[in-house]
N, CA, C and O atoms as a GROMACS GRO file, in nm:
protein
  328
    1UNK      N    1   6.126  -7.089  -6.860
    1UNK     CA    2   6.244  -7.116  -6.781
    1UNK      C    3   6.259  -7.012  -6.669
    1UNK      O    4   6.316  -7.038  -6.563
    2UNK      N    5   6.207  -6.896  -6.697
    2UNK     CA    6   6.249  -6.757  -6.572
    2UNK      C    7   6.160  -6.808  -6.515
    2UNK      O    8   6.219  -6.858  -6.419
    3UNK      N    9   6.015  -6.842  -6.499
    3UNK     CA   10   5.941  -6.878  -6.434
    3UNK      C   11   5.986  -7.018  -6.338
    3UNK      O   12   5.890  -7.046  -6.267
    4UNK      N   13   6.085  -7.099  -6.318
    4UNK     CA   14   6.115  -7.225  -6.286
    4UNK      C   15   6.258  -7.156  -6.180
    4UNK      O   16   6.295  -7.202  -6.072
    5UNK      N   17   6.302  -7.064  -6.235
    5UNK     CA   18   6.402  -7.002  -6.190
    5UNK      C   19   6.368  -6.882  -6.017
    5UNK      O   20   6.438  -6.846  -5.922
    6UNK      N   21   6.214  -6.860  -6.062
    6UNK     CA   22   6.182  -6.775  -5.942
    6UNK      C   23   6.125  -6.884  -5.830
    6UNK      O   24   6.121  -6.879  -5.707
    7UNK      N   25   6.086  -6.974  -5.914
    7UNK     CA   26   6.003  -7.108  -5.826
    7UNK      C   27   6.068  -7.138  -5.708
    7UNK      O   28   6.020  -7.129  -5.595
    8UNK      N   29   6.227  -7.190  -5.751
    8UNK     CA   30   6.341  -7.340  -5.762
    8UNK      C   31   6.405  -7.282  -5.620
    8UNK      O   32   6.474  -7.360  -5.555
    9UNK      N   33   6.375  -7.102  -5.554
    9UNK     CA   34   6.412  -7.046  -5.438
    9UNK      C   35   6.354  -7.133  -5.287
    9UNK      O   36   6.404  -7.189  -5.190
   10UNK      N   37   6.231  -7.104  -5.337
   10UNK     CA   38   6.093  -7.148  -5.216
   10UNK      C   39   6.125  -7.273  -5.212
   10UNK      O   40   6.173  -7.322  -5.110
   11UNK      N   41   6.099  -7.358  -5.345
   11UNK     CA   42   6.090  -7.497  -5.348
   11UNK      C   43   6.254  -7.557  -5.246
   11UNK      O   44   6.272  -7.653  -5.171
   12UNK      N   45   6.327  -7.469  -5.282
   12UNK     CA   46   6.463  -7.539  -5.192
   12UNK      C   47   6.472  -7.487  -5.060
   12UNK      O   48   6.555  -7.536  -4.983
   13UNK      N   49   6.393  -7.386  -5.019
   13UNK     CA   50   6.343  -7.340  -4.841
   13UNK      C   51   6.265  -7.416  -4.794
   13UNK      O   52   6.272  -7.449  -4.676
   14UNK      N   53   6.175  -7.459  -4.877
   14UNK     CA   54   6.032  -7.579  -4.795
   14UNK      C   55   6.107  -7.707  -4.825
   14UNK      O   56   6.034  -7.793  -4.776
   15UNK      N   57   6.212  -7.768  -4.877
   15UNK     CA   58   6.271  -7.871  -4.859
   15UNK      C   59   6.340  -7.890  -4.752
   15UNK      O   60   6.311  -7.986  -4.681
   16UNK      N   61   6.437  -7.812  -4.718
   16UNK     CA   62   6.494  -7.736  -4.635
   16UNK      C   63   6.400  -7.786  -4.498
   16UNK      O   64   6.418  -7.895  -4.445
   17UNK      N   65   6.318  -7.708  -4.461
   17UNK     CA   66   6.228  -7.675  -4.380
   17UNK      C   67   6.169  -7.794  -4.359
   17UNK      O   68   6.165  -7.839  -4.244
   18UNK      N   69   6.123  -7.854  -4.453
   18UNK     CA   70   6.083  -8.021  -4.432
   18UNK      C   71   6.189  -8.092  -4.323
   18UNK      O   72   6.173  -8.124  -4.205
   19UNK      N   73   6.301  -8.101  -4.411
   19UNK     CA   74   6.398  -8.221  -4.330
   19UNK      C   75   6.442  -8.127  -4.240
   19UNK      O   76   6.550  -8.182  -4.219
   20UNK      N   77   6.445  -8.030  -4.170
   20UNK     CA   78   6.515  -7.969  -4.087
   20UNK      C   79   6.415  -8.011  -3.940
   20UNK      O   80   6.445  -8.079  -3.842
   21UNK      N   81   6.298  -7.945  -3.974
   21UNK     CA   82   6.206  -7.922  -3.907
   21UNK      C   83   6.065  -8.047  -3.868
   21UNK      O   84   6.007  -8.071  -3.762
   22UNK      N   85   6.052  -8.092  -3.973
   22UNK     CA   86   5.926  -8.155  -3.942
   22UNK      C   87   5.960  -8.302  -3.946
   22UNK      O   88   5.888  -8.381  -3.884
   23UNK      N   89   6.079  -8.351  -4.023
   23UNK     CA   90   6.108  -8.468  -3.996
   23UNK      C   91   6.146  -8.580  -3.845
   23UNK      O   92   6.108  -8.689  -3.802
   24UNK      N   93   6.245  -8.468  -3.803
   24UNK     CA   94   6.302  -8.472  -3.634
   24UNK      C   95   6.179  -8.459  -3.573
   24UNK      O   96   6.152  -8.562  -3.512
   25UNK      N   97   6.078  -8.359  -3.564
   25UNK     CA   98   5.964  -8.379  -3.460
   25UNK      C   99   5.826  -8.501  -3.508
   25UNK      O  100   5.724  -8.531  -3.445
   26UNK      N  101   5.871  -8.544  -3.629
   26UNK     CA  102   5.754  -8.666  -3.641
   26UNK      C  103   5.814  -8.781  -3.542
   26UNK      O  104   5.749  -8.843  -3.457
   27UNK      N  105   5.958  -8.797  -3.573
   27UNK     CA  106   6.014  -8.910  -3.520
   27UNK      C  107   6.004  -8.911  -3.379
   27UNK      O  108   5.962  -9.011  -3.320
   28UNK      N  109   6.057  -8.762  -3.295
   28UNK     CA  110   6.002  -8.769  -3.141
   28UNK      C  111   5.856  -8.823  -3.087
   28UNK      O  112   5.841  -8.898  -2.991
   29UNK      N  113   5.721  -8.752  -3.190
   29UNK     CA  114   5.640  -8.787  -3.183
   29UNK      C  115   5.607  -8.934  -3.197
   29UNK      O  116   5.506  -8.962  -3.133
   30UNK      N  117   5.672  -9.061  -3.275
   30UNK     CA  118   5.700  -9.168  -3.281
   30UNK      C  119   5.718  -9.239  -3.132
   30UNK      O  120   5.645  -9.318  -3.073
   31UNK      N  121   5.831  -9.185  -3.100
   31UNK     CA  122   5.943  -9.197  -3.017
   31UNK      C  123   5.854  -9.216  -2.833
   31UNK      O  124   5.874  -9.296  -2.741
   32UNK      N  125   5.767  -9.109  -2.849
   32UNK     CA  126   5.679  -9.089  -2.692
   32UNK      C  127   5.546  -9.178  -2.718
   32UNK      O  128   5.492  -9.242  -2.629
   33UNK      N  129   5.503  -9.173  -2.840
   33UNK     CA  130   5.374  -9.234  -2.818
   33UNK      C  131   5.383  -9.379  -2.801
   33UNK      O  132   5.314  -9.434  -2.716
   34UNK      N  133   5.514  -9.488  -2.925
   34UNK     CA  134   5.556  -9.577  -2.832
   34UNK      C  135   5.607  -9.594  -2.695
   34UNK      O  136   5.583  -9.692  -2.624
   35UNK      N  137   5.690  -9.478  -2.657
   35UNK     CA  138   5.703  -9.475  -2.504
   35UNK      C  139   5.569  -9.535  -2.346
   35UNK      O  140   5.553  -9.604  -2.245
   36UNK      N  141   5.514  -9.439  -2.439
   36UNK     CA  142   5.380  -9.418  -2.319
   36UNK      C  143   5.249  -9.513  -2.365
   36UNK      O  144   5.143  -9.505  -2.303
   37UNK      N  145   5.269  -9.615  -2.493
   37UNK     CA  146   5.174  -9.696  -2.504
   37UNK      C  147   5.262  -9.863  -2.407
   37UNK      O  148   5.228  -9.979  -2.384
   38UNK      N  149   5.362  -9.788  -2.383
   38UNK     CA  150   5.475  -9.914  -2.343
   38UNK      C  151   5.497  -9.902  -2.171
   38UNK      O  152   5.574  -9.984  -2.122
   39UNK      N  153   5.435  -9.808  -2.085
   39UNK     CA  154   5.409  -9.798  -1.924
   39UNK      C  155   5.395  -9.892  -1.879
   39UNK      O  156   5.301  -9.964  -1.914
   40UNK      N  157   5.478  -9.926  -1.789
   40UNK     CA  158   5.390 -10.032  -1.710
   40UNK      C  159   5.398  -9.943  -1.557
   40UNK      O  160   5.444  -9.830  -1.541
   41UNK      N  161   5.333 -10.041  -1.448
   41UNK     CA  162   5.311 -10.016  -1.333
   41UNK      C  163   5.426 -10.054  -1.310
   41UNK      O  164   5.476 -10.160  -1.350
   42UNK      N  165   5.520  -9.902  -1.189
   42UNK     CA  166   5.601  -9.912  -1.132
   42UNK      C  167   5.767  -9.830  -1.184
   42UNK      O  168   5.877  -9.808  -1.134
   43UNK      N  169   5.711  -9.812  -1.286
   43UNK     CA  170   5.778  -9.733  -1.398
   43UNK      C  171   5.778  -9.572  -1.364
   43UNK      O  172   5.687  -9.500  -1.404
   44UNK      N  173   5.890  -9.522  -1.285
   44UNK     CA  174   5.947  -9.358  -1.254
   44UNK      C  175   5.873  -9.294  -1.379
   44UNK      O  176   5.875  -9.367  -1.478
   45UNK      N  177   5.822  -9.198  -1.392
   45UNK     CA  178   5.832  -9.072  -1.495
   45UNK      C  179   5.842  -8.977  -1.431
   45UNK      O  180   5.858  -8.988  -1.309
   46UNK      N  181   5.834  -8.819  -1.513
   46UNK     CA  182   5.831  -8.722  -1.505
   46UNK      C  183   5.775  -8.670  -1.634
   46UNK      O  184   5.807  -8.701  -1.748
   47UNK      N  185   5.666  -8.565  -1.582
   47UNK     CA  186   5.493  -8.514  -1.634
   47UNK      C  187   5.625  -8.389  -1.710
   47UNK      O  188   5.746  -8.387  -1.685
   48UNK      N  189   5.543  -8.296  -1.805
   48UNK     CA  190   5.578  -8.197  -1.834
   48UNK      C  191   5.623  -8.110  -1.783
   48UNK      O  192   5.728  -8.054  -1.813
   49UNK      N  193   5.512  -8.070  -1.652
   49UNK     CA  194   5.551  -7.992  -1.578
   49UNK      C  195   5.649  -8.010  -1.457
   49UNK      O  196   5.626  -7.953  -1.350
   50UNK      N  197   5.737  -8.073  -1.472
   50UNK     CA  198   5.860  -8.116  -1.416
   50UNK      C  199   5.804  -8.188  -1.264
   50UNK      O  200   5.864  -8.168  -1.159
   51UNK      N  201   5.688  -8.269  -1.275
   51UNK     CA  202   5.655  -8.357  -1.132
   51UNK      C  203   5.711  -8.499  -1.166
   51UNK      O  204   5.668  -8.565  -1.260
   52UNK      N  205   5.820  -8.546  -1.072
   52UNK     CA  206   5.853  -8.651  -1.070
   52UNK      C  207   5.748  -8.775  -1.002
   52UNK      O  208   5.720  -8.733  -0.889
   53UNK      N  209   5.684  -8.897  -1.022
   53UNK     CA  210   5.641  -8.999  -0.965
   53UNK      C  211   5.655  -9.130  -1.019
   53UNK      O  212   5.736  -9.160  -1.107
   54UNK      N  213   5.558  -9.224  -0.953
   54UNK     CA  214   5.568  -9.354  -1.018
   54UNK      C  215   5.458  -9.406  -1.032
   54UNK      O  216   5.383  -9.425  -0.936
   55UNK      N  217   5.424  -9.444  -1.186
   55UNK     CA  218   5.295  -9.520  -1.218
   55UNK      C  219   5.230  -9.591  -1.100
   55UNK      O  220   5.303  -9.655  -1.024
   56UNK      N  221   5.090  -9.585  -1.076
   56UNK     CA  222   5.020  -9.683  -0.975
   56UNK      C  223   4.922  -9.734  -1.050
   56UNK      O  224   4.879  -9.841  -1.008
   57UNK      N  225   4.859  -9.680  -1.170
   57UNK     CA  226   4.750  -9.698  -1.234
   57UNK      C  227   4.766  -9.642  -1.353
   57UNK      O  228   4.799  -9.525  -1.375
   58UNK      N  229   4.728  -9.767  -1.466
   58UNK     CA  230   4.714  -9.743  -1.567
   58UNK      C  231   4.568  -9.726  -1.649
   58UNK      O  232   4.513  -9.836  -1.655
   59UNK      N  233   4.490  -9.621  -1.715
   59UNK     CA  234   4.374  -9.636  -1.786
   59UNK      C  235   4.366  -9.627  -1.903
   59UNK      O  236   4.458  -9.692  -1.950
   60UNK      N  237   4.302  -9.578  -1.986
   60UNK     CA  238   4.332  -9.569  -2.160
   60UNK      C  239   4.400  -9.435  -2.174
   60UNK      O  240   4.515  -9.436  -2.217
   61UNK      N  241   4.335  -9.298  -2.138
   61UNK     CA  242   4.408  -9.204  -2.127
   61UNK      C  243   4.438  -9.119  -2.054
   61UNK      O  244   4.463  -9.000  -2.071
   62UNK      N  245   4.431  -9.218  -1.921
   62UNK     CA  246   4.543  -9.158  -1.795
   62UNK      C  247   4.576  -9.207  -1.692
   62UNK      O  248   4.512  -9.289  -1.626
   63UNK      N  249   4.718  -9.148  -1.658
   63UNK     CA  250   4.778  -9.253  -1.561
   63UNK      C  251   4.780  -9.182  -1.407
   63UNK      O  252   4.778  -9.065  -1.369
   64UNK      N  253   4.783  -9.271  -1.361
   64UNK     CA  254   4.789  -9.246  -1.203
   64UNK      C  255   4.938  -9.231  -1.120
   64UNK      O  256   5.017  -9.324  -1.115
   65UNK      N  257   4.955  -9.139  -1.077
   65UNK     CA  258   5.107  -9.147  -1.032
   65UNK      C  259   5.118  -9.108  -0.877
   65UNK      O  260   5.059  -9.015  -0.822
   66UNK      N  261   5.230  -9.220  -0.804
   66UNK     CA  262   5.167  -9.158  -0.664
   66UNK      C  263   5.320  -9.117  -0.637
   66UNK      O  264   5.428  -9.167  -0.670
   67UNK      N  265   5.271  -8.973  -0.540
   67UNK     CA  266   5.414  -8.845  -0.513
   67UNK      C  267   5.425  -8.900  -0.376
   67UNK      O  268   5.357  -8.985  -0.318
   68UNK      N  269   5.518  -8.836  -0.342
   68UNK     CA  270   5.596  -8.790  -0.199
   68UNK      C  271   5.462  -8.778  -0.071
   68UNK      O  272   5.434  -8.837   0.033
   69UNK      N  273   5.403  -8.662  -0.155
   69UNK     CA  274   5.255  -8.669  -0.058
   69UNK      C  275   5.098  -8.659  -0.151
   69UNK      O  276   5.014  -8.574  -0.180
   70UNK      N  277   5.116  -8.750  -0.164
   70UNK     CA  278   4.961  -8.805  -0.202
   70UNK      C  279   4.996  -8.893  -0.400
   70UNK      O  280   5.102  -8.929  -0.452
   71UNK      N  281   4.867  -8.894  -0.446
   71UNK     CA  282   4.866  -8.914  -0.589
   71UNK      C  283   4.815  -8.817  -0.681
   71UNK      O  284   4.772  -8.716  -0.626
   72UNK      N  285   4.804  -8.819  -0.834
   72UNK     CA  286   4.781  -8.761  -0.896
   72UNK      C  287   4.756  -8.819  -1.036
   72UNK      O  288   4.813  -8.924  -1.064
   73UNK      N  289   4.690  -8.771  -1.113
   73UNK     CA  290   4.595  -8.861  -1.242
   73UNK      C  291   4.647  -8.764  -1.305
   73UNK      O  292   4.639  -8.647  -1.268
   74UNK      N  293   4.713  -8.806  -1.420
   74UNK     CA  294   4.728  -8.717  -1.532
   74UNK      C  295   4.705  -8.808  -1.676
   74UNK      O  296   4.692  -8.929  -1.694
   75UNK      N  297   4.708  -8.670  -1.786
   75UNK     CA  298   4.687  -8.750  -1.942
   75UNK      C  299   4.838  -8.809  -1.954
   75UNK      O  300   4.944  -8.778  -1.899
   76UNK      N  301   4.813  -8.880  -2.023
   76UNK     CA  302   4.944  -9.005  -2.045
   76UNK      C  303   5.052  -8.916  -2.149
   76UNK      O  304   5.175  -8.925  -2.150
   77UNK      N  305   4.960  -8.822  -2.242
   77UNK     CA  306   4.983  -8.714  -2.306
   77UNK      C  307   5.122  -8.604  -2.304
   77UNK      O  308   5.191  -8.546  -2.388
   78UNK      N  309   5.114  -8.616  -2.123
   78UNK     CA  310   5.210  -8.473  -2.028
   78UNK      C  311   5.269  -8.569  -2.021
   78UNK      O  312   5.223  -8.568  -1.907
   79UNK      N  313   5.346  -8.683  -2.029
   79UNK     CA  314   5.439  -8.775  -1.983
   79UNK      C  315   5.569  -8.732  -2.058
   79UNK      O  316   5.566  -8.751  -2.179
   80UNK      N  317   5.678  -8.680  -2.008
   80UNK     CA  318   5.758  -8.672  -2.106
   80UNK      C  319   5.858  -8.783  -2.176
   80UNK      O  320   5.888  -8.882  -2.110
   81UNK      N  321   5.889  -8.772  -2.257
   81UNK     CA  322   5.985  -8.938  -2.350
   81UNK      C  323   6.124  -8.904  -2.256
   81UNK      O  324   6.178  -8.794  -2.250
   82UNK      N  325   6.168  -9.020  -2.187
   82UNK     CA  326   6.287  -8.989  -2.124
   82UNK      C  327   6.382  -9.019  -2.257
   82UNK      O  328   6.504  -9.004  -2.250
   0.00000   0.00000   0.00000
């Protein structure tokens, strides 16, 4: 029983830690990859690195986005989930 008693600490921190932590970021992860399997042409985003454009081209894993001045190919990856 002392042995179940030193356990029953950890075991209720990694529960803890489960639903706190890893549950919320599976579901985002959910959340973008349907996003960005769901692009179409013509569709506004904004990349990670805070570049605003609009789809021109779609490939398997990367999209084409054309800016203000010129275009740019990125992984579908950097797309952030609005």
């Amino acid at each position: 029983m002392n042995e179940i008693d030193t356990l029953l600490p950890l075991i209720v921190v990694f529960v803890i830690f489960y639903l706190i932590l890893y549950l919320p970021q599976r579901r985002r992860q959910k959340k973008h990859k349907q996003y960005v399997e769901n692009l179409k042409i013509g569709n506004n985003v904004i990349t990670d690195s805070g570049i605003h454009g609009r789809v021109i081209n779609i490939k398997e894993e990367t999209v084409t986005l054309v800016l203000k001045k010129g275009e740019i190919e990125i992984l579908k990856t950097k797309i952030l989930f609005k």
